[in-house]
N, C-alpha and C positions, 0 to 999 in steps of 0.2 A: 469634078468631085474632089480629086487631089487638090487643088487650089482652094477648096472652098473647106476642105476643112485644115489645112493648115492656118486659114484665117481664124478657124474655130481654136487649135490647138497655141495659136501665139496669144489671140488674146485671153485665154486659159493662164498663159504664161505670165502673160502683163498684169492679169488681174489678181495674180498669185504676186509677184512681185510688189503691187502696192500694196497690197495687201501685210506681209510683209514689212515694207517699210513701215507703213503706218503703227505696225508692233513693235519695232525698234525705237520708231520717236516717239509712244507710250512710255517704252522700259526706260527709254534715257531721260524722258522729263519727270520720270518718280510719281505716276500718276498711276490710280488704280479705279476704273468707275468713278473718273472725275475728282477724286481724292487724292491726298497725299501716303500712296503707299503703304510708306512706313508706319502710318499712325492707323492705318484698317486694321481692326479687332485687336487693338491694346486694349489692356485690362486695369480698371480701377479697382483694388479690393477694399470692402468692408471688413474690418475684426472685429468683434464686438458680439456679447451674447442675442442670439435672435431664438433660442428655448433656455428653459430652466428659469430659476427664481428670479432674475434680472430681466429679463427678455422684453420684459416693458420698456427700459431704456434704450436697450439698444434695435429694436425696430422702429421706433422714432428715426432713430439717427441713417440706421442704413436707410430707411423711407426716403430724408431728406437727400441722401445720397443717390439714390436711385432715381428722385424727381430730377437732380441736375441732370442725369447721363441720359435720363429719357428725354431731356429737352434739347438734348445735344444733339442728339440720335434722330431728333425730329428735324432739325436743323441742315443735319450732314448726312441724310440717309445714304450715301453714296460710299459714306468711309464711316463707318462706326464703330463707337467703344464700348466694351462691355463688362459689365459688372461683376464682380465676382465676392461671395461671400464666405467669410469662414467667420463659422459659430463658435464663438470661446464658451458661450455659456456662461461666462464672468466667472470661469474658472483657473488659474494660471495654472495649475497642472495641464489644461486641454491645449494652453498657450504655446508651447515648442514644437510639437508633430503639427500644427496648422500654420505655425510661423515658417518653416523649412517647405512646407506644402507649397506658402505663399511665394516663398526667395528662389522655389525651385523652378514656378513659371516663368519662361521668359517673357512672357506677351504682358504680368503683371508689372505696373511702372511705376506707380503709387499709393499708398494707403490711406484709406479713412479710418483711423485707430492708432492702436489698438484705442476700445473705447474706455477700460478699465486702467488703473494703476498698478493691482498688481500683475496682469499679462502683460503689460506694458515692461513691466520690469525681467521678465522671464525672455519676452519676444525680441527686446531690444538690441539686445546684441546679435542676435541672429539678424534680425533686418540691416543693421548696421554693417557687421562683414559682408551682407550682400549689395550693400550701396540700395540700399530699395527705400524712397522717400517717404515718409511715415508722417501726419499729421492729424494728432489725436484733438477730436470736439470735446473731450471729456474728462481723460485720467487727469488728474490735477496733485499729485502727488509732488512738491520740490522736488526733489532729489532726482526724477526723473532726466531732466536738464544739467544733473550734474556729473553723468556718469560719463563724460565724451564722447556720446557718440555724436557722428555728421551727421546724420537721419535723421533726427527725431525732431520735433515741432509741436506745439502746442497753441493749439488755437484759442485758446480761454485764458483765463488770469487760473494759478497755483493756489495752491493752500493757504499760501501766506498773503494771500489776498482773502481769500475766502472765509480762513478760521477768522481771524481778526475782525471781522467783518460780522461775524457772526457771534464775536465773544461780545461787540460794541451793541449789536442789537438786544441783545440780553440784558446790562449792563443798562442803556442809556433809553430803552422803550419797553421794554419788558421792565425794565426794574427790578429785578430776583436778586435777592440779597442772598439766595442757601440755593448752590447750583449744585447737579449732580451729574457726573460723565461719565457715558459708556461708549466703549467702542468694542467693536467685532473682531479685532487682531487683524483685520485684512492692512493690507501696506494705504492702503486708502482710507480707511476709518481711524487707524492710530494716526497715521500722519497730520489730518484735520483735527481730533482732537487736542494734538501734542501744540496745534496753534489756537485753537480755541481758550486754551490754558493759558497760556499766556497774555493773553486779555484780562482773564476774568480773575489771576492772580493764584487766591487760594479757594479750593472747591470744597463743599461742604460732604463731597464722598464720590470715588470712583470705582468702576468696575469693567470686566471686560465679557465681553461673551464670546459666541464661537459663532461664522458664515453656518445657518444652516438649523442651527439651534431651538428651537422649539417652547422648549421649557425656562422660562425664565422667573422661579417662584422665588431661588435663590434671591437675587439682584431686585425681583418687586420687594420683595420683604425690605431690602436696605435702604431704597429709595423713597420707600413709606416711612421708615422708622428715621430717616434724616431729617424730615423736614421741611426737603427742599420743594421749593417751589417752582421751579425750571429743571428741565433734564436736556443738556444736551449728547445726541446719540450720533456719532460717527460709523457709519454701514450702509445699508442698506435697503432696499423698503420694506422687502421679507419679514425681515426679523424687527425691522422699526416697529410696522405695524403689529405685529405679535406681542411682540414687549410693552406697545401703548395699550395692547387692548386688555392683557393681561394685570397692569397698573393700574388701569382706570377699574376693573374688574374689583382691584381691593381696593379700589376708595381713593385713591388715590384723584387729588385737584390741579394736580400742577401745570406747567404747560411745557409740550415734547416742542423741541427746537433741532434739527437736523439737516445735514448737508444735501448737494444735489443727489447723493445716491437716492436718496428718499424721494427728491423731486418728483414725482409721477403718479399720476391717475390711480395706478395698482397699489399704491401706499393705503388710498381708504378704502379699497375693496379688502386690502388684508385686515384693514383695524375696524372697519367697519363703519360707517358716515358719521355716526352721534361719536363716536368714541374720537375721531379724525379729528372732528371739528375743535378749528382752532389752532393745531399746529402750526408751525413756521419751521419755513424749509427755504435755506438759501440756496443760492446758483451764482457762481460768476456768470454769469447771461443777464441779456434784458431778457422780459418776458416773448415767446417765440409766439406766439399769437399777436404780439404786437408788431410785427416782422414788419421789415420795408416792402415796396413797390409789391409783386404781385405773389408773391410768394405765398401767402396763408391760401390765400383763394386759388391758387394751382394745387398746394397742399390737400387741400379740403377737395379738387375735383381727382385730382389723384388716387386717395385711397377712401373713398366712400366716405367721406363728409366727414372724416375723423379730423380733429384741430391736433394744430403740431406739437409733438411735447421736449419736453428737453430738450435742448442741443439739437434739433432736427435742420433748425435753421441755419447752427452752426454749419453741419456736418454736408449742408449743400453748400455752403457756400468753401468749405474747404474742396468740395469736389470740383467745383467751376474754377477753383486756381488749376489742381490739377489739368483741365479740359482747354483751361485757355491756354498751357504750355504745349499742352498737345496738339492743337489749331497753330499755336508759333512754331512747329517743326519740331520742338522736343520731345521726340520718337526714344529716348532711352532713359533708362534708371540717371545717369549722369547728369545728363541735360538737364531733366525736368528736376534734380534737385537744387542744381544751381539756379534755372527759374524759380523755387520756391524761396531759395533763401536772398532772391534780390526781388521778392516781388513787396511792393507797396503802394496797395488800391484796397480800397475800401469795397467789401460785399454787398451785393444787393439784397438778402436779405436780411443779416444782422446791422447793415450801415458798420460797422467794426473794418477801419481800415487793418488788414492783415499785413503787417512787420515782422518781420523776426529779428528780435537780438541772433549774436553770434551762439548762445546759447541753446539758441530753438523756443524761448520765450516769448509770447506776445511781447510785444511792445506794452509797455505799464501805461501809459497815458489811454491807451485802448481797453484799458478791463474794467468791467464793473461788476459790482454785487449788488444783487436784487432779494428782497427778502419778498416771501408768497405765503398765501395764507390760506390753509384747508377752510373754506367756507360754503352752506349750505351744497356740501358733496363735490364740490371743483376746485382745483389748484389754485388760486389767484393772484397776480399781484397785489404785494402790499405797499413797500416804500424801497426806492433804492436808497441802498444803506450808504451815508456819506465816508467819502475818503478819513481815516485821522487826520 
């Protein structure tokens, strides 16, 4: 009986002992359920409004974000990353207490945003002192890239692609000889305007309104009484659409031309399909329904048959850089920023090889402007508008 359970009690020991070991050469080879550790439950964040007046654009974007981490996740179920959102609302007052929220996680390592210009402008310095790698599918503001921070990145072509682009399609296909410009005062509607202008030289009347604005009888009245035959509107789709539907309300025949904030489905639900029709809305983007390899159709099974809108396509393929520095071992804010600022491969949804200048600029040989055209109730592509 003694003998026989000392045999019990040693291999108790023994099996205790490998056991044991085999937890030691776990912990020493950096492995966790088959993964790497370090990289189980890092966090990607989204910034960008997902309620309020904007929220059309930016649940596109986190959408497309959230289809890469979910394909990752399907990939690596053993080590997963997870997504984390903070809603601006597209307001930069909400931008500070969510940006300090976001530099306070440690497990967050990268950002998809902010998706606005002016949080962009407010959050930037705070991501910056916290070294948290930031690559916005959307804000297009200049000056964003000129404020030095290391952080910040921009995955689209800036203003000064875009206004230009947009004063040339007015100008050379539209034909409007009596243009008229409004913007919103936001750091993103002045900005585009301030380069639209300069295209089109001298305008036959400008004005500004306010994010949020409603009433705009003031501004129809001067828009009517100019002349003009074009209006170009720097803001958003809120107020676009209100302000078109409001113009066309007095008689108004001209045709509204406006930037990506406009870009979006929600633009003719606010102005309403007859009143829409027609518009021209640029993007530095191609069209994201014309997306590479399998992406629309993972899109479309993804969230219930919806087609992708703005920057959705962007905003995945900015998250699969993040994801493939995270599969290379780059477990920290550090790492993974210096894999962003040496990566140079092309996305498989946009095709858009992503570079960055030392500025956090795309690479310029990689942006284009696409002009789209509110037609019989859908966004469409019209012509990519040629370089000068």
């Amino acid at each position: 009986m003694r003998q026989k359970l000392a045999r019990v009690l040693g291999g108790v020991a023994i099996s205790a002992l490998v056991f044991s070991s085999a937890a030691a050469c776990k912990a020493d080879s950096g492995t966790e359920e088959g993964g790497n550790s370090a990289a189980c439950g890092l966090k990607i964040g989204f910034f960008g409004p997902l309620t309020g007046d904007a929220a059309g654009l930016g649940i596109h974007m986190r959408n497309g974000t959230k289809l890469a981490i979910d394909q990752y996740n399907k990939d690596n179920a053993d080590c997963k990353v997870n997504l984390e959102q903070y809603d601006s609302q597209g307001d930069p007052a909400k931008a500070p207490p969510l940006a300090q929220q976001a530099v306070g996680d440690a497990k967050v390592v990268g950002l998809v945003g902010p998706a606005f210009s002016g949080e962009s402008e407010v959050g930037g310095p705070i991501f910056d002192a916290a070294g948290l790698p930031a690559i916005t599918p959307s804000a297009t503001n200049p000056t964003l890239t000129t404020k030095g921070w290391k952080v910040f990145h921009r995955g689209v072509g800036n203003d000064t692609s875009q206004g230009p682009a947009a004063g040339r399609y007015i100008k050379n296909v539209l034909k409007a000889e009596k243009v008229y410009v409004v913007d919103d005062q936001s750091a993103y509607g002045t900005g585009l305007v301030a380069e639209v202008k300069k295209v089109l030289g001298s305008v036959t009347g400008e004005d500004k309104v306010q994010v949020k604005q409603t009433n705009f009888s003031a501004v129809v009245t001067k828009i009517v009484g100019s002349g003009a035959t074009a209006l170009f509107f720097g803001g958003y789709y809120t107020e676009a659409g209100l302000l078109l539907k409001q113009l066309k309300g007095a008689g108004w025949k001209g045709t509204m031309v406006a930037g990506d904030g406009v870009n979006d489905a929600l633009f003719i639900k606010v102005a309403g399909q007859a009143v829409a029709e027609g518009t021209i809305l640029t993007c530095p983007c191609a069209p994201a329904t014309a997306a590479k390899g399998t992406f629309v159709t993972d899109y479309k099974a993804a969230f219930e048959n919806a087609e992708p809108g703005t920057y959705a396509d962007v905003s995945y393929d900015i998250a699969k850089i993040y994801l493939e520095g995270i599969k290379a071992g780059k477990t920290t804010r550090a790492d993974l920023l210096a894999f962003v600022k040496a990566y140079n491969k092309a996305g498989t949804a946009t095709g858009v090889t992503y570079k960055f200048e030392a500025s956090g600029e795309l690479d310029p040989a990689q942006v284009v402007v696409w002009a789209f055209k509110v037609n019989a109730g859908k966004v469409v592509p019209d012509i990519e508008i040629p370089k000068a």
